[in-house]
N, CA, C and O of each residue as an XYZ file, in Angstrom:
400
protein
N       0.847     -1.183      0.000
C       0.000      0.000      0.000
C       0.887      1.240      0.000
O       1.898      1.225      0.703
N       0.621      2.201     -0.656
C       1.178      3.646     -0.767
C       1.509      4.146      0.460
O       0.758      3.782      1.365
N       2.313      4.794      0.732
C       2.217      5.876      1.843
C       1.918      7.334      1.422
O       2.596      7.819      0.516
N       0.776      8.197      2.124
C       0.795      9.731      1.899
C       1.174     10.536      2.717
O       1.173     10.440      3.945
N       1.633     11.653      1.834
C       1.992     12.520      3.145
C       1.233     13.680      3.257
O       0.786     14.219      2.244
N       0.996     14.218      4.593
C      -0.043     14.830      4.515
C       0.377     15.774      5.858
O       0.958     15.317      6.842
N      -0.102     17.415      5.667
C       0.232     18.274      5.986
C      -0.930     19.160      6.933
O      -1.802     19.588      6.177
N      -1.122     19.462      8.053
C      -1.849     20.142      9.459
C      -1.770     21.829      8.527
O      -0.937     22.592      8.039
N      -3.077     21.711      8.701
C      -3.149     23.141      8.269
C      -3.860     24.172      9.451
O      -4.987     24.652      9.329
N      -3.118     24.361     10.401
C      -3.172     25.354     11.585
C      -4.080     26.819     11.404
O      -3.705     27.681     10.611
N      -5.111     26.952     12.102
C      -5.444     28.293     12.086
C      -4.901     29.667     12.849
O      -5.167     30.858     12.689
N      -3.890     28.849     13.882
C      -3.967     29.886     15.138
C      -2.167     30.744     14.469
O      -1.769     31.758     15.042
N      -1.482     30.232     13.481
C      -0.430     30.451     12.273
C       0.600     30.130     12.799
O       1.596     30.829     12.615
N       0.662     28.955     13.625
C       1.880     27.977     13.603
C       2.350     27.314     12.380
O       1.747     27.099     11.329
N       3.689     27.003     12.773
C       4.044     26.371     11.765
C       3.320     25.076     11.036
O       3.268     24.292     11.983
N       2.680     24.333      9.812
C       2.573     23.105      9.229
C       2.973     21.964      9.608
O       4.129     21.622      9.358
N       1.976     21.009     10.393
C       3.377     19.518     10.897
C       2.644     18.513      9.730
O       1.485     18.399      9.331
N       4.131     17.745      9.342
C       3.783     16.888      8.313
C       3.974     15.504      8.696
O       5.040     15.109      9.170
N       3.042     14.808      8.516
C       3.352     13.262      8.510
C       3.136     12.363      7.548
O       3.264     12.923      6.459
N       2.785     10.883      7.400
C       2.738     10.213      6.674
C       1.829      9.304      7.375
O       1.736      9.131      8.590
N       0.894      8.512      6.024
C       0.102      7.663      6.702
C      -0.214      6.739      5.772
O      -0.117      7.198      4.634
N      -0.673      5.222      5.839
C      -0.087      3.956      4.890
C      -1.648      4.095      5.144
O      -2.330      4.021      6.166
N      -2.043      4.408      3.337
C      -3.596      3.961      2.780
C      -3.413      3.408      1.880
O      -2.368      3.409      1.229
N      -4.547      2.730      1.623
C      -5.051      1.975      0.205
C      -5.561      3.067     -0.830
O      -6.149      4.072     -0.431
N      -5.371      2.886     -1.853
C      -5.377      3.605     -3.051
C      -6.962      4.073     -3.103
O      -7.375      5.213     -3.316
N      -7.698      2.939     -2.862
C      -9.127      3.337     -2.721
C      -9.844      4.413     -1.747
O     -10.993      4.832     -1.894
N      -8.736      4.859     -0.494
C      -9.363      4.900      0.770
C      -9.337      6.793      0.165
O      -8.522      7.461     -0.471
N     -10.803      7.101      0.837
C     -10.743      8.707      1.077
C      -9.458      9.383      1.841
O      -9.050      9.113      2.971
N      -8.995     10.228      1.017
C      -7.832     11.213      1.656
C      -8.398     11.275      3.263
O      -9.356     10.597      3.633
N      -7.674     12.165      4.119
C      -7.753     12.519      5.367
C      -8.236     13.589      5.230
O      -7.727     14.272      4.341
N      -9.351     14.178      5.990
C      -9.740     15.630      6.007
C      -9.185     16.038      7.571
O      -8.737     17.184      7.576
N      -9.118     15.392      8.833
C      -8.471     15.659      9.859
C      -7.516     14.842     10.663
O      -7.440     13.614     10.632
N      -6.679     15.787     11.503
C      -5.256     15.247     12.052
C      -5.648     13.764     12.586
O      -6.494     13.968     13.457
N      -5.446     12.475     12.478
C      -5.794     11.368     13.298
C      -5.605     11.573     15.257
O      -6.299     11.124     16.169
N      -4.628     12.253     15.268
C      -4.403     12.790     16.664
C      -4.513     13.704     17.132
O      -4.189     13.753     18.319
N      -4.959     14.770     16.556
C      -5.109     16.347     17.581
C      -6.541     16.452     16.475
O      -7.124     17.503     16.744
N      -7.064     15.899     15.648
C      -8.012     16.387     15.070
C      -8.338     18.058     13.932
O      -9.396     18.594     13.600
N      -6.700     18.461     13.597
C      -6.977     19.459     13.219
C      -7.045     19.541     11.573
O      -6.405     18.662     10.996
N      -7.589     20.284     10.933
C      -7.528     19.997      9.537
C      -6.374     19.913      8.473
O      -5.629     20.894      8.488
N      -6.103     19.022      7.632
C      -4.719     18.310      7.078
C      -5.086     18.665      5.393
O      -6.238     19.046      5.186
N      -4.346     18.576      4.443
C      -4.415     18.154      3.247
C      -2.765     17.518      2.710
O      -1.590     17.681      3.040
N      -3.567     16.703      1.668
C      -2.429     15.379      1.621
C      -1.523     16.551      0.222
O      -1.879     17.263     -0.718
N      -0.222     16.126      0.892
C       0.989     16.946     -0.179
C       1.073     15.910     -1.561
O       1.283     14.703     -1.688
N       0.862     16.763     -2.292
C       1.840     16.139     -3.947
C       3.363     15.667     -3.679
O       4.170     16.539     -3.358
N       3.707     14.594     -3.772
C       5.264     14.247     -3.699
C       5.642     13.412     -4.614
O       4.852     12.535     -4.964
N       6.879     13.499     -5.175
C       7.348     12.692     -6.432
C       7.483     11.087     -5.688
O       7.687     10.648     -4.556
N       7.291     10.658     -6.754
C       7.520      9.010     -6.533
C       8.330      8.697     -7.430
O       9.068      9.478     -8.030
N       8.200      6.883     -7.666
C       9.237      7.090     -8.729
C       8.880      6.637     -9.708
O       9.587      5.679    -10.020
N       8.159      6.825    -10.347
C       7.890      7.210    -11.773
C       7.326      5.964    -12.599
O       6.979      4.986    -11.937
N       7.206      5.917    -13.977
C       6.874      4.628    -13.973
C       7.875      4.271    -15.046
O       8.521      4.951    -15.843
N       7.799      3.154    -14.835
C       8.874      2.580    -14.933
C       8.913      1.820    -16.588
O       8.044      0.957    -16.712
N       9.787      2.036    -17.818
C       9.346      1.645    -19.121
C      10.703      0.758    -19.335
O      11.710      0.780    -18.628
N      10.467      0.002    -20.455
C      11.567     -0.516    -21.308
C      12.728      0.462    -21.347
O      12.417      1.630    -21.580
N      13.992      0.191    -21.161
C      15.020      1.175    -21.763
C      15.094      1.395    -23.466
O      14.628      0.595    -24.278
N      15.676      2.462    -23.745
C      15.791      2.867    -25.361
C      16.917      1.811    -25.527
O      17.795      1.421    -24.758
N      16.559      1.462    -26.894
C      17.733      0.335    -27.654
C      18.487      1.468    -28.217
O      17.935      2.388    -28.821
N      20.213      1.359    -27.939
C      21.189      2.336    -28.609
C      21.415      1.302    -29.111
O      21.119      0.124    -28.908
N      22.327      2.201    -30.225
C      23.018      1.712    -31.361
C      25.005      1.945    -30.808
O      25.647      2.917    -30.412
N      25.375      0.390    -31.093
C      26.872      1.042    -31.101
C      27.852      1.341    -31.780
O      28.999      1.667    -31.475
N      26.925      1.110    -33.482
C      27.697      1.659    -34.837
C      27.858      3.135    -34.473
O      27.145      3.707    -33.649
N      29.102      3.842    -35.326
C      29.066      4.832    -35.054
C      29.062      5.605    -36.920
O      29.756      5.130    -37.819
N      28.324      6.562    -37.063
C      28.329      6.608    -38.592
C      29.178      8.374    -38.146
O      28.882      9.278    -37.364
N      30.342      8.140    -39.176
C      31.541      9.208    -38.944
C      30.729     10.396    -39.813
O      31.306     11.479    -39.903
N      29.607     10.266    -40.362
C      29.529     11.435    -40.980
C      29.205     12.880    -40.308
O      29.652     13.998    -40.566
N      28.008     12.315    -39.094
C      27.964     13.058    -38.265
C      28.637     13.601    -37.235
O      29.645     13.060    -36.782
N      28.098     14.843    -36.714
C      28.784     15.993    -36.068
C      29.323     15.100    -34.634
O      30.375     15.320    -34.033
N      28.452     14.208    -34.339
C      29.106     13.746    -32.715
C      30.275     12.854    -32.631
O      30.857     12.547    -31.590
N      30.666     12.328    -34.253
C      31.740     11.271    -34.546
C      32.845     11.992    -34.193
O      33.589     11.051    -33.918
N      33.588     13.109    -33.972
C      34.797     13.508    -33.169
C      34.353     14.299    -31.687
O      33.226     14.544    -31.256
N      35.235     14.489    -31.302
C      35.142     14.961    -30.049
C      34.998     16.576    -29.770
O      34.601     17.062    -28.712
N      35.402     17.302    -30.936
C      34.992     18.096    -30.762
C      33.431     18.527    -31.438
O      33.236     19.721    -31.665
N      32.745     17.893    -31.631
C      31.664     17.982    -32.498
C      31.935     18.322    -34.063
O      30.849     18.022    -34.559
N      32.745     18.768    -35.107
C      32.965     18.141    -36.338
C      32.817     17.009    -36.951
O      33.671     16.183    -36.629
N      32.114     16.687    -37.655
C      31.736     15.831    -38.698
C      33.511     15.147    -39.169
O      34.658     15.483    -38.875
N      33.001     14.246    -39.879
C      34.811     13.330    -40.413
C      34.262     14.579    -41.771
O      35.076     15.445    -42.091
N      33.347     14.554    -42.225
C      33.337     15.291    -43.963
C      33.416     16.444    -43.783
O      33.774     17.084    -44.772
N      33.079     17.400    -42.233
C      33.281     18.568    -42.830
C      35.216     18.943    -42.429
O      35.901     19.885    -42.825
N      35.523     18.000    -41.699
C      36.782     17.887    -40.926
C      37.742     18.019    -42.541
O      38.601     18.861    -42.804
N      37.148     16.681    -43.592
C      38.018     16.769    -44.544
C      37.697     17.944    -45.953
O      38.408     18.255    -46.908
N      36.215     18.405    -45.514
C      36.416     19.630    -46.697
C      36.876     20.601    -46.072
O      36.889     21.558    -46.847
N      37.324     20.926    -44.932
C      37.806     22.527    -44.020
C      39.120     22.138    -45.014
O      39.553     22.764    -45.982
N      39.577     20.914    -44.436
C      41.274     20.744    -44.541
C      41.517     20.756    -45.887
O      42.592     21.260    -46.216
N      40.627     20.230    -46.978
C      41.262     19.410    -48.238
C      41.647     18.158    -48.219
O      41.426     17.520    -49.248
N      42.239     17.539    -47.210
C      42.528     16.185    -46.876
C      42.222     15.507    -46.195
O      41.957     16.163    -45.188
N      41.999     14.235    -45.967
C      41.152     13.631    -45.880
C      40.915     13.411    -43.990
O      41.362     13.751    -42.895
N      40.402     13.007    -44.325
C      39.582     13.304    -42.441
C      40.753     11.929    -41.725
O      41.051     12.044    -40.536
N      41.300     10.778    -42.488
C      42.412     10.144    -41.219
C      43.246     10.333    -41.061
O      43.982      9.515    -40.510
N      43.765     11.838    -41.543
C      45.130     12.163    -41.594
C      45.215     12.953    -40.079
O      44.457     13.866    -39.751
N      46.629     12.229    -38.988
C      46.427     12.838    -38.053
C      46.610     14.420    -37.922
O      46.962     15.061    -38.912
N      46.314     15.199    -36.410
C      46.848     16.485    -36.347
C      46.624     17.693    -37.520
O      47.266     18.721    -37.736
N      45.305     17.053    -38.249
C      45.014     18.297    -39.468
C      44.378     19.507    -38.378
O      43.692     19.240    -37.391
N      44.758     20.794    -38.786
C      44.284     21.813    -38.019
C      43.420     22.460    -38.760
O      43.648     22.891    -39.890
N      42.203     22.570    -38.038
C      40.675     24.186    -38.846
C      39.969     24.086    -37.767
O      39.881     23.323    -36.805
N      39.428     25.144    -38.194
C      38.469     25.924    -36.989
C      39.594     26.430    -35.958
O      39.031     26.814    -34.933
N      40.830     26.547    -35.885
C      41.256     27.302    -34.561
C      41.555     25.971    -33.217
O      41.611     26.254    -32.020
N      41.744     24.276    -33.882
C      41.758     23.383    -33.365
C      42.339     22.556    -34.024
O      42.504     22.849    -35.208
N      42.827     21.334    -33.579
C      43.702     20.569    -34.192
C      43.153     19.404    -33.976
O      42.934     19.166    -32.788
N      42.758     18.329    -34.982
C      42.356     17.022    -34.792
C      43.001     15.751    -34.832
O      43.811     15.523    -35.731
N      42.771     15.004    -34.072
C      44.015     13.809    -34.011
C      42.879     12.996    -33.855
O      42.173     13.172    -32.862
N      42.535     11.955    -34.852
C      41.928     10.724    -35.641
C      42.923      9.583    -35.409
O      42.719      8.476    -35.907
């Protein structure tokens, strides 16, 4: 069964006391404190979530795109900056030097 948590809502402007209390999903919220009787409303709190299949990655890596080096350059635009070809080590453009 869930636990809620649920918060004393004071008239006299004390501080909020919060507790927790183990209901069934079905059961009416709490409208008052179980022990001092004063009026409560149950807090929104994250849980954990629900729970799905993970995403299938891929561990080909296709060099054309921008994430295939480390600095984000493409292998094609790496070899049209330079003229030569993108496995040649230590080609320098953009103000950076690439080592393939």
């Amino acid at each position: 069964m869930p636990t809620y948590i649920y918060e004393s809502r004071p008239t006299d402007g004390t501080a909020p006391e919060r507790f927790e209390v183990i209901q069934s999903m079905t059961d009416e919220p709490l409208a008052k404190h179980p022990q001092t009787g004063e009026p409560v409303r149950r807090v929104i709190a994250g849980g954990l979530g629900i729970k799905t299949k993970p995403l299938r990655r891929s561990t080909e890596v296709n060099k054309n795109l921008a994430a295939a080096t480390p600095c984000g350059c493409s292998t094609a635009a790496l070899a049209q900056a330079t003229g030569r070809p993108a496995a040649a080590s230590g080609r320098r453009h953009g103000g950076h030097t690439h080592r393939h």
